[in-house]
PyMOL Python script that loads the backbone (N, CA, C, O; Angstrom):
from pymol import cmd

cmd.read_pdbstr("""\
ATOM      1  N   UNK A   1     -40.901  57.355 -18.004  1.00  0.00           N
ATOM      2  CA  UNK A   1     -42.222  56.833 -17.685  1.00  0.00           C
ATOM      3  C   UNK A   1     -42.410  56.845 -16.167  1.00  0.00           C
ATOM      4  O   UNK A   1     -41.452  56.419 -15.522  1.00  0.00           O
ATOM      5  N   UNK A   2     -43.512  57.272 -15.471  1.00  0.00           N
ATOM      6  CA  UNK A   2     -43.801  57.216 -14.347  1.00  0.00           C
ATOM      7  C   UNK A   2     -44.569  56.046 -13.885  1.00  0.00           C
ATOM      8  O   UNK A   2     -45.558  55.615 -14.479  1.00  0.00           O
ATOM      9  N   UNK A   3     -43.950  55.419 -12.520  1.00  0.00           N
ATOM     10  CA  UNK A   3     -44.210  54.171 -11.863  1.00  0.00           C
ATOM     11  C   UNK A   3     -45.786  54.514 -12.244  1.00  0.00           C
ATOM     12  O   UNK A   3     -46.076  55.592 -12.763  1.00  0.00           O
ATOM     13  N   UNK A   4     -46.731  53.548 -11.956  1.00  0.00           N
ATOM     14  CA  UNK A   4     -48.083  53.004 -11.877  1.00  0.00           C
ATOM     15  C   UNK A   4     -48.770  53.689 -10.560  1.00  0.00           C
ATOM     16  O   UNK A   4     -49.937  54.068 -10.470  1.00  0.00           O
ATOM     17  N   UNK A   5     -47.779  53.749  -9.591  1.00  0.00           N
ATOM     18  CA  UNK A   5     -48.685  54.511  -8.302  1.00  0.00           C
ATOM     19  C   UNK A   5     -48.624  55.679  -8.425  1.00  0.00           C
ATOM     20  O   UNK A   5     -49.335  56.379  -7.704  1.00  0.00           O
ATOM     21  N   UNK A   6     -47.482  56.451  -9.678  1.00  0.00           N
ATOM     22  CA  UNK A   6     -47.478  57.909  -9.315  1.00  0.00           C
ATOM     23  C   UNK A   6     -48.810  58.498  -9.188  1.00  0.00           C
ATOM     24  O   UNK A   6     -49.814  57.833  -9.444  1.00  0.00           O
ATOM     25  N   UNK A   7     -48.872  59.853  -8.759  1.00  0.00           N
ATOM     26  CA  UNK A   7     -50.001  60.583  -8.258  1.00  0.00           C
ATOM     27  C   UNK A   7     -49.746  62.291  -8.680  1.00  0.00           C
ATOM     28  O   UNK A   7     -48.737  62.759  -9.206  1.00  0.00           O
ATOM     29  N   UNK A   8     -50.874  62.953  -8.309  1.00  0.00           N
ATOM     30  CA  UNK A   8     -50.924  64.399  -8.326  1.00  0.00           C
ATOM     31  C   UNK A   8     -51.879  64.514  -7.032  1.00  0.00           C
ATOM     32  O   UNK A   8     -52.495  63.640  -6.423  1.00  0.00           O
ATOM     33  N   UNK A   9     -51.769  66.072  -6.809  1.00  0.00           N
ATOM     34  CA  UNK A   9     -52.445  66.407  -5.522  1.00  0.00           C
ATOM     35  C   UNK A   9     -53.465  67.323  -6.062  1.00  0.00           C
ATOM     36  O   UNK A   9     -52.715  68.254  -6.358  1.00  0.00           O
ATOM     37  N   UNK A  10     -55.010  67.848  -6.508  1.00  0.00           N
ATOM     38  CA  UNK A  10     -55.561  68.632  -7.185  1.00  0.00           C
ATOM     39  C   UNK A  10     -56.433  69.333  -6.064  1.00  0.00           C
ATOM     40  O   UNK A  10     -57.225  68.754  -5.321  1.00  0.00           O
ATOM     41  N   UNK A  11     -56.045  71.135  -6.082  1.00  0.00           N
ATOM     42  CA  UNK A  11     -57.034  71.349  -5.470  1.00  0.00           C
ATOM     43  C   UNK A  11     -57.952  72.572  -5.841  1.00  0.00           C
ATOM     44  O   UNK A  11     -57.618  73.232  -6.825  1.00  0.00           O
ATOM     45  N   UNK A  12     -58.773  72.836  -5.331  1.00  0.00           N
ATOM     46  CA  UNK A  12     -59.820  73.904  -6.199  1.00  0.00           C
ATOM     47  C   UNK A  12     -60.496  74.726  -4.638  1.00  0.00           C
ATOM     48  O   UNK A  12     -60.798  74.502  -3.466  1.00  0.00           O
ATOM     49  N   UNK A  13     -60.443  75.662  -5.558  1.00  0.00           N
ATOM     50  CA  UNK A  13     -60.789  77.255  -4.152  1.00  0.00           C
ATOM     51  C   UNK A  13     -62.013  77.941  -4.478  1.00  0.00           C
ATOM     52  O   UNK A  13     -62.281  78.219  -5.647  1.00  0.00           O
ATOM     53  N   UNK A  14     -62.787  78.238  -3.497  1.00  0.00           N
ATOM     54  CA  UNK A  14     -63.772  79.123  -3.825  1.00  0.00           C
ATOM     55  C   UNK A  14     -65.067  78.660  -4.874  1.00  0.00           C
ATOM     56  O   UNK A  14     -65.394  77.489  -4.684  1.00  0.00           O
ATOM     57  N   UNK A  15     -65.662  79.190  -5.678  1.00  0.00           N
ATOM     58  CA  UNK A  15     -66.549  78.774  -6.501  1.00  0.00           C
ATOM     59  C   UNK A  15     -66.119  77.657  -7.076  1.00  0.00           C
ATOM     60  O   UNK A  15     -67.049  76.891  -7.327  1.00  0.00           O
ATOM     61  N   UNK A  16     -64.777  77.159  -7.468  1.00  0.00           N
ATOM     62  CA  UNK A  16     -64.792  76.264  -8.143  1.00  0.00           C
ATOM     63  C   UNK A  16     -65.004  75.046  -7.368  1.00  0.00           C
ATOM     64  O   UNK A  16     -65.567  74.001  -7.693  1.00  0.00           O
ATOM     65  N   UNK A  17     -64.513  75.345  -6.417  1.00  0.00           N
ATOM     66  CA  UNK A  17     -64.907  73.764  -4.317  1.00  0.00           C
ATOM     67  C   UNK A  17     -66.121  73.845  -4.385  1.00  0.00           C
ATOM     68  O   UNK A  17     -66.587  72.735  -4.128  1.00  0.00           O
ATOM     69  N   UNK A  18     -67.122  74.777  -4.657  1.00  0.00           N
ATOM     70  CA  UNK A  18     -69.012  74.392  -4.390  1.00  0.00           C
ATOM     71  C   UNK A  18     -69.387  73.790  -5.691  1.00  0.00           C
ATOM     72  O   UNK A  18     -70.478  73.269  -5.920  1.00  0.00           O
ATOM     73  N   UNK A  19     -68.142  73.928  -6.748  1.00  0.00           N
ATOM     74  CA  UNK A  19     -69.490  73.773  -8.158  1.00  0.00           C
ATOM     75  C   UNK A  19     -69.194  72.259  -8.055  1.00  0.00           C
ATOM     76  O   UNK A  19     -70.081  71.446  -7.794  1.00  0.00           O
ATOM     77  N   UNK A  20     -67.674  71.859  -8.311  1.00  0.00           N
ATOM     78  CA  UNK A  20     -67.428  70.326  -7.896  1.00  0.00           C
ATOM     79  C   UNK A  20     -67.943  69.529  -6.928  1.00  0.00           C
ATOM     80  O   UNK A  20     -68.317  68.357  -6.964  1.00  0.00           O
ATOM     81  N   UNK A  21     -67.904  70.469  -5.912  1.00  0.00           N
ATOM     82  CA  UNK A  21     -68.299  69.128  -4.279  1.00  0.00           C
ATOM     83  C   UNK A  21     -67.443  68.651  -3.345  1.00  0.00           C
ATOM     84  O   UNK A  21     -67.599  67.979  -2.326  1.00  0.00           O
ATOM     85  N   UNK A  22     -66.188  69.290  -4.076  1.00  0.00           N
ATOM     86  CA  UNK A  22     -64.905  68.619  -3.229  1.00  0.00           C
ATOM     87  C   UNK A  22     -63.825  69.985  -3.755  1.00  0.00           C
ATOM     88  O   UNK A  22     -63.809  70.826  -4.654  1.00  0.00           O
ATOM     89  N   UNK A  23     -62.615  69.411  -2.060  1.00  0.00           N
ATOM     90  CA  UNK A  23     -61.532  70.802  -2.379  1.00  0.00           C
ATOM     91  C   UNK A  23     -60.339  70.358  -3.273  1.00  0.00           C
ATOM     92  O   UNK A  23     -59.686  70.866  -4.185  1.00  0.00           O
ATOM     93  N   UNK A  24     -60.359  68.696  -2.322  1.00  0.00           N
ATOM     94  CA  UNK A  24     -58.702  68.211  -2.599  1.00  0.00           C
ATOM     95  C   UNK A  24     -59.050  66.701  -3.117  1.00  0.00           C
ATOM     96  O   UNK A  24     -59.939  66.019  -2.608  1.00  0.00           O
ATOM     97  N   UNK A  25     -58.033  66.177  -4.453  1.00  0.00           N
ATOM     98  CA  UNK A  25     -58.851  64.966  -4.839  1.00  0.00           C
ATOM     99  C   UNK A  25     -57.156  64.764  -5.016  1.00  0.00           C
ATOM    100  O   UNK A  25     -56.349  65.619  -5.379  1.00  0.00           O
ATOM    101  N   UNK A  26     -56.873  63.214  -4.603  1.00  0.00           N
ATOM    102  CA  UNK A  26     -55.578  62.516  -4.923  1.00  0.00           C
ATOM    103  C   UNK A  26     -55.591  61.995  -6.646  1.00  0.00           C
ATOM    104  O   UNK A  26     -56.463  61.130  -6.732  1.00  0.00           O
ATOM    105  N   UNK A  27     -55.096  62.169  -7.672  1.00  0.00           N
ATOM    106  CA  UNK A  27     -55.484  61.369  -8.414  1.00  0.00           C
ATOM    107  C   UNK A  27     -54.168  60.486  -9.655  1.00  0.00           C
ATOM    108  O   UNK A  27     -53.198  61.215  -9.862  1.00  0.00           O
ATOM    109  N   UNK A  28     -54.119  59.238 -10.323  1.00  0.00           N
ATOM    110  CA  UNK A  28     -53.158  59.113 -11.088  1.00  0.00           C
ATOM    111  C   UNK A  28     -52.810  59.966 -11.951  1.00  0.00           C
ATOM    112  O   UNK A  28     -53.586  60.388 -12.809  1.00  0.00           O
ATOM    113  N   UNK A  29     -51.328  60.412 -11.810  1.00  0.00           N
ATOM    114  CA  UNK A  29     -50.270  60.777 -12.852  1.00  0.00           C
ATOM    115  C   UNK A  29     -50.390  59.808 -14.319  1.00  0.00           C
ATOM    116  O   UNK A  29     -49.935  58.674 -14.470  1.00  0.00           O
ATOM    117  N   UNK A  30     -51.247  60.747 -15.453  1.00  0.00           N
ATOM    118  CA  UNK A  30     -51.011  60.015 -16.785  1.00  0.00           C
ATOM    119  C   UNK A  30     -50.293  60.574 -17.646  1.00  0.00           C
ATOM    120  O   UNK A  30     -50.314  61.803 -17.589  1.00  0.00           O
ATOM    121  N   UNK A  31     -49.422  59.949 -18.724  1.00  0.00           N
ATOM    122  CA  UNK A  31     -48.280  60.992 -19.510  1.00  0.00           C
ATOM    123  C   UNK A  31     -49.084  60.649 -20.264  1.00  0.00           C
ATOM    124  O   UNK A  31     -49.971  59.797 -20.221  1.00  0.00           O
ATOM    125  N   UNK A  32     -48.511  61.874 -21.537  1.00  0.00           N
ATOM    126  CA  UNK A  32     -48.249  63.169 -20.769  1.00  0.00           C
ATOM    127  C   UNK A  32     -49.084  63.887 -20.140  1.00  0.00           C
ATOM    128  O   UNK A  32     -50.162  63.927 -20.733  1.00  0.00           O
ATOM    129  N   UNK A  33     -49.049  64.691 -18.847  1.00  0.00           N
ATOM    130  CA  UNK A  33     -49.740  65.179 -18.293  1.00  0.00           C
ATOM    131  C   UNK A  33     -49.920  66.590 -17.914  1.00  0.00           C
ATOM    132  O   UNK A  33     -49.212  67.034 -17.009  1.00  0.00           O
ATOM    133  N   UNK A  34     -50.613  67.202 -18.382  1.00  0.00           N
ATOM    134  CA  UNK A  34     -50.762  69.336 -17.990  1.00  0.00           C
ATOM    135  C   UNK A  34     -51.849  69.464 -17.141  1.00  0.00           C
ATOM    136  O   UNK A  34     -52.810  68.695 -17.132  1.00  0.00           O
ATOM    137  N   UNK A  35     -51.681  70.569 -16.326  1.00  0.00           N
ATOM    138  CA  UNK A  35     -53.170  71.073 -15.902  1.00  0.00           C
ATOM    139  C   UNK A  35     -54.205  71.295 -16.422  1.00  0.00           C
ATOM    140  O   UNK A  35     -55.229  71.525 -15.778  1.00  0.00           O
ATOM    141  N   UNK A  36     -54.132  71.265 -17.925  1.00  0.00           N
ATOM    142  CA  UNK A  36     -55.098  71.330 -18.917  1.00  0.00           C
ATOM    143  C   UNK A  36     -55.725  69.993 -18.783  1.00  0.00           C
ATOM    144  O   UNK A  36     -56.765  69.715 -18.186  1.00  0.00           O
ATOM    145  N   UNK A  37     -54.976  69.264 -19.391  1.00  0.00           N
ATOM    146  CA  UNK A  37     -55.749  67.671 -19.127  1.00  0.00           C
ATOM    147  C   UNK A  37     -56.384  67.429 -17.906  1.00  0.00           C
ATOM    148  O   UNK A  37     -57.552  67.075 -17.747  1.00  0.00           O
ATOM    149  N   UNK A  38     -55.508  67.650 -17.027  1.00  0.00           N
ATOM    150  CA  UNK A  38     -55.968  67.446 -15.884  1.00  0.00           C
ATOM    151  C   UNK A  38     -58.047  67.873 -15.851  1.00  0.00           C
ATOM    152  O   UNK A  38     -59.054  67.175 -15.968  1.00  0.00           O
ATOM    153  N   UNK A  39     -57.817  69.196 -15.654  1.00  0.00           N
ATOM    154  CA  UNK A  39     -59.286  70.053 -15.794  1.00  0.00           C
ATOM    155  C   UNK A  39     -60.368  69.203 -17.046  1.00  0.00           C
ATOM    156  O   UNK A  39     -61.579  69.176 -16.827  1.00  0.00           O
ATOM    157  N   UNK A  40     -59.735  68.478 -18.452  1.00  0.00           N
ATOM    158  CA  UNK A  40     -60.285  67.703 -18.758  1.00  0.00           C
ATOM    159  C   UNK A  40     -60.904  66.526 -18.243  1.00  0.00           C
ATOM    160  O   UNK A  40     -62.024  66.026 -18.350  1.00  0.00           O
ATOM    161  N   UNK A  41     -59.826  66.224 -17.642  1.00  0.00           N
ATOM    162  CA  UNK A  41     -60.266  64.743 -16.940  1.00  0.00           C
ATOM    163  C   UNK A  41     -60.961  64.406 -16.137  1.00  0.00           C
ATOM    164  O   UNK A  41     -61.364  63.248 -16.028  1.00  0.00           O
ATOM    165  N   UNK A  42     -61.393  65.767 -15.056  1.00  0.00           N
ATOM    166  CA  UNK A  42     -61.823  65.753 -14.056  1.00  0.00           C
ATOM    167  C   UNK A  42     -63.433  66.627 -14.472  1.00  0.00           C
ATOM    168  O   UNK A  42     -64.297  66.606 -13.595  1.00  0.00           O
ATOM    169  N   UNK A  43     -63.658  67.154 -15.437  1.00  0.00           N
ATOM    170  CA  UNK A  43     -64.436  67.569 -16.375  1.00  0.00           C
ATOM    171  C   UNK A  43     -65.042  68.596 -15.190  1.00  0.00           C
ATOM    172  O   UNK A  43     -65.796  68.269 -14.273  1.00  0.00           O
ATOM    173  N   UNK A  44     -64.531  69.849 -15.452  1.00  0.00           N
ATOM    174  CA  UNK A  44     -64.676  71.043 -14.541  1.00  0.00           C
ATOM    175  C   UNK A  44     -65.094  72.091 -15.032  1.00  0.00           C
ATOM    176  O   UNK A  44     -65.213  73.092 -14.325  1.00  0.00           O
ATOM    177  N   UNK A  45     -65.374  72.098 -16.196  1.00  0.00           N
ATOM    178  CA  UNK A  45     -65.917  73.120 -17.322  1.00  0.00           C
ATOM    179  C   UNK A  45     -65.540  73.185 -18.770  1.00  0.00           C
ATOM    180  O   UNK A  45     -65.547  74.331 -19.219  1.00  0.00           O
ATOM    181  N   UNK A  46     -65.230  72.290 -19.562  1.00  0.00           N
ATOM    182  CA  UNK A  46     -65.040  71.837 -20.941  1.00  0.00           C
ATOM    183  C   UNK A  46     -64.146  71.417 -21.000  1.00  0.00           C
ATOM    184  O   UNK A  46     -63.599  70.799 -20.087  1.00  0.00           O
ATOM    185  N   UNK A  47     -63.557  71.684 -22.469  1.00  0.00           N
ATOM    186  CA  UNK A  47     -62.218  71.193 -22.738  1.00  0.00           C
ATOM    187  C   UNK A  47     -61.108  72.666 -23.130  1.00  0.00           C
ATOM    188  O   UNK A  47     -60.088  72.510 -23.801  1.00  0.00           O
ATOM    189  N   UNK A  48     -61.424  73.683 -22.722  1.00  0.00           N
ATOM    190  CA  UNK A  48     -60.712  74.405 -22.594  1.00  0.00           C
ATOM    191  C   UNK A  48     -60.531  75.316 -21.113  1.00  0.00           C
ATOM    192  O   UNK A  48     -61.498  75.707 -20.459  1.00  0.00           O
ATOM    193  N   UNK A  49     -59.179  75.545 -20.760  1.00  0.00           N
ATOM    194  CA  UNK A  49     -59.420  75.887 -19.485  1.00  0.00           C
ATOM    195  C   UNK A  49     -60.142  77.781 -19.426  1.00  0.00           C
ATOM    196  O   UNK A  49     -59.572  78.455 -20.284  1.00  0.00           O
ATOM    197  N   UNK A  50     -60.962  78.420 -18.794  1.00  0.00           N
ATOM    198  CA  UNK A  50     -61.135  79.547 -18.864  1.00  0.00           C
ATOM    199  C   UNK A  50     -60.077  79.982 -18.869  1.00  0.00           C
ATOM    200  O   UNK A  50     -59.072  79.320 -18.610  1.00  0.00           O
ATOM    201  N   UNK A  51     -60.092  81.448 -19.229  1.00  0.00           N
ATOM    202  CA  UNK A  51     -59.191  82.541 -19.079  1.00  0.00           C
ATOM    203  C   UNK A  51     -59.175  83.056 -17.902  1.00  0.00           C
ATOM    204  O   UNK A  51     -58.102  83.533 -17.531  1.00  0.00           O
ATOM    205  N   UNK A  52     -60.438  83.113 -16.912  1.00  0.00           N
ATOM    206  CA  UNK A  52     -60.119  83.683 -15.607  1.00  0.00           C
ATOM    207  C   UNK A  52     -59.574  82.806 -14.682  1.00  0.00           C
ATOM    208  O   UNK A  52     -59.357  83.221 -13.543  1.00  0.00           O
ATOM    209  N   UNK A  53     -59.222  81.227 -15.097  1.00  0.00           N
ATOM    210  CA  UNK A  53     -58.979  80.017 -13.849  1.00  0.00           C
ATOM    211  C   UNK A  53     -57.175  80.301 -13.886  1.00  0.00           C
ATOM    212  O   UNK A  53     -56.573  80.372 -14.958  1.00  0.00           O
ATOM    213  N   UNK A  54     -56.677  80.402 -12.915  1.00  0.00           N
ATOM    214  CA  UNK A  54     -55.697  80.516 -12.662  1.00  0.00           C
ATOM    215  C   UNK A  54     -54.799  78.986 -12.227  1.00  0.00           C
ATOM    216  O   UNK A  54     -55.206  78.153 -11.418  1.00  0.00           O
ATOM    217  N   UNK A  55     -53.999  78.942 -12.710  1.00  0.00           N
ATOM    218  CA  UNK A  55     -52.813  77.531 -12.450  1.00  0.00           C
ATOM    219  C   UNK A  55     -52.044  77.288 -11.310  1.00  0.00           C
ATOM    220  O   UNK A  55     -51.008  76.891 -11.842  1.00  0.00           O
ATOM    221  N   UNK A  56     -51.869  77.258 -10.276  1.00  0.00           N
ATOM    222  CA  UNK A  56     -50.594  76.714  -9.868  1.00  0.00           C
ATOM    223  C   UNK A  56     -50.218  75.270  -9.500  1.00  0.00           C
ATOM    224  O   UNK A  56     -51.037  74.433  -9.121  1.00  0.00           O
ATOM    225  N   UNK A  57     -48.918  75.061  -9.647  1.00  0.00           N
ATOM    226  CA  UNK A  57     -48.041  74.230  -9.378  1.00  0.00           C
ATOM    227  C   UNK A  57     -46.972  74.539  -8.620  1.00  0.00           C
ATOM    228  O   UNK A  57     -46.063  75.306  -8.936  1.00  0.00           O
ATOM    229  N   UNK A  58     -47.119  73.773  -7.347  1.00  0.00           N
ATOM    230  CA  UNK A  58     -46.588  73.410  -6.096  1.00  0.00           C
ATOM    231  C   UNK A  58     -46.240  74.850  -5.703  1.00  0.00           C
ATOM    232  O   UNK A  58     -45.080  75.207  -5.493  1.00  0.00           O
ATOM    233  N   UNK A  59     -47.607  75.887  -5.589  1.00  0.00           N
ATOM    234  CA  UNK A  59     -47.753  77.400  -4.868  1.00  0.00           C
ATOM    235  C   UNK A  59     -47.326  77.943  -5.556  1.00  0.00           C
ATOM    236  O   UNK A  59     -47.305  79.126  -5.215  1.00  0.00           O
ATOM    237  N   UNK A  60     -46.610  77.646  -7.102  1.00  0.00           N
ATOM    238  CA  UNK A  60     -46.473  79.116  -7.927  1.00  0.00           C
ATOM    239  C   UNK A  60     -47.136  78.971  -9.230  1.00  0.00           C
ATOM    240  O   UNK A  60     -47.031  77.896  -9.821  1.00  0.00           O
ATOM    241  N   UNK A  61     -48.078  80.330  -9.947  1.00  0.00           N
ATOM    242  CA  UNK A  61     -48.359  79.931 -11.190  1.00  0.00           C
ATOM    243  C   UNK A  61     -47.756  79.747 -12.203  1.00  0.00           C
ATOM    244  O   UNK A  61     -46.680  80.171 -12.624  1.00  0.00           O
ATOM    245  N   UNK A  62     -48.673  78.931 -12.681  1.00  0.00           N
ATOM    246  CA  UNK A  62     -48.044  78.089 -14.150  1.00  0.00           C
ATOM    247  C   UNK A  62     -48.713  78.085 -15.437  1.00  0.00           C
ATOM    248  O   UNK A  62     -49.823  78.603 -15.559  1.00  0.00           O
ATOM    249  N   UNK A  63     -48.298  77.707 -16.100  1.00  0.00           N
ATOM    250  CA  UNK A  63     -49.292  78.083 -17.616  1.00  0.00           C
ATOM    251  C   UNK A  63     -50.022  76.445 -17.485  1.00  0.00           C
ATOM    252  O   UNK A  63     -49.618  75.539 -16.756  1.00  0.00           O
ATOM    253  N   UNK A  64     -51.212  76.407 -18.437  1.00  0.00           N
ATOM    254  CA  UNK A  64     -51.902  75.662 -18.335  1.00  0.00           C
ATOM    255  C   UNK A  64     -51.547  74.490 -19.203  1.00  0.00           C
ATOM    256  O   UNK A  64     -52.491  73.717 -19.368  1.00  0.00           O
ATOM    257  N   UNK A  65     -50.418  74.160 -19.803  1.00  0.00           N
ATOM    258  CA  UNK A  65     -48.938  73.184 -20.644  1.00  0.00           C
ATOM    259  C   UNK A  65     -48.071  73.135 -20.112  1.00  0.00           C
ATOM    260  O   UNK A  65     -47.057  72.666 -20.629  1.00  0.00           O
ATOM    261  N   UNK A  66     -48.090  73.657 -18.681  1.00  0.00           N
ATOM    262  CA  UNK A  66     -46.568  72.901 -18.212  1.00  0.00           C
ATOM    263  C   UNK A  66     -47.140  71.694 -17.632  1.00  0.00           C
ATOM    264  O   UNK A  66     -48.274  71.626 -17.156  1.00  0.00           O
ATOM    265  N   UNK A  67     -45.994  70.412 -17.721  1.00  0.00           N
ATOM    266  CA  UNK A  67     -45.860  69.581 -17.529  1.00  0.00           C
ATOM    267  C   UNK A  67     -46.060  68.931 -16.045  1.00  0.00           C
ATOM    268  O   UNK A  67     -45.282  69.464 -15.254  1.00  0.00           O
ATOM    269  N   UNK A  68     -46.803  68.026 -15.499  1.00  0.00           N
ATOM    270  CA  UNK A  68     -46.836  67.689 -14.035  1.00  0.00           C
ATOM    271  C   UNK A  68     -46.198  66.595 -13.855  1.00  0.00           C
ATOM    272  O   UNK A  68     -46.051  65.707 -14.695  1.00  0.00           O
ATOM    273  N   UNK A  69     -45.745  66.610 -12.633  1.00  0.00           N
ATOM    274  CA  UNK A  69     -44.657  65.398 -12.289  1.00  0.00           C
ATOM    275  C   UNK A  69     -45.512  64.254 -11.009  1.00  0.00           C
ATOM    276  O   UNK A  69     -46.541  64.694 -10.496  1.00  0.00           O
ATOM    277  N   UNK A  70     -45.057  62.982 -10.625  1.00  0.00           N
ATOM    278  CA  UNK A  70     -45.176  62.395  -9.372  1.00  0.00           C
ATOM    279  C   UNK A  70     -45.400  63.780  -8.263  1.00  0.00           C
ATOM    280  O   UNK A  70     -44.650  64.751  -8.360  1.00  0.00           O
ATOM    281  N   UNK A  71     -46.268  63.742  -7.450  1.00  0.00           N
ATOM    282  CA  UNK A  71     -46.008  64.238  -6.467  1.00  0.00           C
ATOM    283  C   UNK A  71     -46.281  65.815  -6.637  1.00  0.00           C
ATOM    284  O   UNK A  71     -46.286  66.409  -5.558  1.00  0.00           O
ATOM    285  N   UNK A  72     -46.420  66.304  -7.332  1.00  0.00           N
ATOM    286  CA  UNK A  72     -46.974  67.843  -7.659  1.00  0.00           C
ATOM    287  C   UNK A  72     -48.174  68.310  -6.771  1.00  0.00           C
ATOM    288  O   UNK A  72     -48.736  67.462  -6.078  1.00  0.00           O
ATOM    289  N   UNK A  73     -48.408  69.024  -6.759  1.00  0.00           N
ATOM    290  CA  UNK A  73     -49.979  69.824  -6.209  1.00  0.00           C
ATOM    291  C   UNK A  73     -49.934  70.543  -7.515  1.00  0.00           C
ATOM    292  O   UNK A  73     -48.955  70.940  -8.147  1.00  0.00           O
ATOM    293  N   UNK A  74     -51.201  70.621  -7.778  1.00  0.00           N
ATOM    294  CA  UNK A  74     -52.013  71.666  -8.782  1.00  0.00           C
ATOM    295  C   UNK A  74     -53.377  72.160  -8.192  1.00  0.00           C
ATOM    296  O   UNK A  74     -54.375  71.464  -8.006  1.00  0.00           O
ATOM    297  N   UNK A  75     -53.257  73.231  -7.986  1.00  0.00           N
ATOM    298  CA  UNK A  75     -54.620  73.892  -7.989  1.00  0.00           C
ATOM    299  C   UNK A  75     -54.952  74.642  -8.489  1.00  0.00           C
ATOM    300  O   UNK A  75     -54.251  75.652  -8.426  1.00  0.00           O
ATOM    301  N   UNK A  76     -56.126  74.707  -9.267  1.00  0.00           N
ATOM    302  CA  UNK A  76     -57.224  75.710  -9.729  1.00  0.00           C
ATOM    303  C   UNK A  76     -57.751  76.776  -9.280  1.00  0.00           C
ATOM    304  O   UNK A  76     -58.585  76.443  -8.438  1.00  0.00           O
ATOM    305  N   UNK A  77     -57.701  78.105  -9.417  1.00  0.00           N
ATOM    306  CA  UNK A  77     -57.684  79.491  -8.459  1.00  0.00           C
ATOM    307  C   UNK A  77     -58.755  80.223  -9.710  1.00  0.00           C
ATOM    308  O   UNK A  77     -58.405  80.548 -10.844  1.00  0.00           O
ATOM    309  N   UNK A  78     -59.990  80.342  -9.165  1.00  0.00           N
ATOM    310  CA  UNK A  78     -60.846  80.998  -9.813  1.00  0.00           C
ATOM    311  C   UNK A  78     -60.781  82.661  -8.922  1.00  0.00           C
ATOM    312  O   UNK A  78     -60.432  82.815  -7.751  1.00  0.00           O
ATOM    313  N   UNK A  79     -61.292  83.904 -10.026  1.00  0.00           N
ATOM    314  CA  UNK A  79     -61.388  85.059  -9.657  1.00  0.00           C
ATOM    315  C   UNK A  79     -61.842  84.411  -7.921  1.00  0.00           C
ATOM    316  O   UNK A  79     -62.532  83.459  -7.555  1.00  0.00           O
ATOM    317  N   UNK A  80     -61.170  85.323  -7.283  1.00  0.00           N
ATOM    318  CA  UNK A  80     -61.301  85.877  -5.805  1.00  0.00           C
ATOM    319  C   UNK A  80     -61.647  86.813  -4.802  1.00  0.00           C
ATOM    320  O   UNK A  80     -60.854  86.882  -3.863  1.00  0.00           O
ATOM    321  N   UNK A  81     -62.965  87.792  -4.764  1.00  0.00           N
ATOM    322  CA  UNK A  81     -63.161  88.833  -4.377  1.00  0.00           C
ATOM    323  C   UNK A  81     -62.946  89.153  -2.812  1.00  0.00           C
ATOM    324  O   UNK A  81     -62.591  88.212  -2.102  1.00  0.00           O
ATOM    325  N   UNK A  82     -63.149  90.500  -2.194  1.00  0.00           N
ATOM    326  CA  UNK A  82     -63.555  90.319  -0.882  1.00  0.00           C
ATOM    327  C   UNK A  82     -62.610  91.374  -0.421  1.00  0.00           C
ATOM    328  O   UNK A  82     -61.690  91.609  -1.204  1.00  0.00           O
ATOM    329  N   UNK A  83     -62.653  92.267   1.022  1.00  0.00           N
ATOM    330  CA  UNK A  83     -61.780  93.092   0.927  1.00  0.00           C
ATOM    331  C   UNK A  83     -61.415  92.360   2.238  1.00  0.00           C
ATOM    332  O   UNK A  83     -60.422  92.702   2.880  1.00  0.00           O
TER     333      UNK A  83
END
""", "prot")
cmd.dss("prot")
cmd.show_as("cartoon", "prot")
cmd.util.cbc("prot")
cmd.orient("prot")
């Protein structure tokens, strides 16, 4: 079980930072906890994550069921164009 203050670090790039309003949001660690839920919780586009939103955890990707811990970063990486 994770202490009461644990936390996550959530951040979102590109289209997904203008559609929300924000890049980086601190928020409580709830078990069990995925980036899936997460994107639920924070209600970012349904209850399923797209196929084009990309995962990572703490700078490497991850599937959208792995597990988040105290202290993680997760961010949300939508398609990215631009040369």
């Amino acid at each position: 079980m994770q202490p009461p203050s644990a936390t996550i670090e959530v951040l979102l790039f590109a289209a997904l930072r203008e559609q929300a309003g924000w890049a980086r949001r601190r928020l409580p660690l709830k078990e069990p906890c995925t980036p899936l839920q997460c994107w639920k919780d924070l209600q970012l586009g349904g209850d399923t994550l797209p196929a084009e939103i990309r995962v990572a955890i703490n700078q490497r990707f991850a599937a959208a069921d792995t597990p988040l811990i105290a202290g993680d970063e997760l961010a949300f990486l939508p398609p990215i164009s631009g040369g």
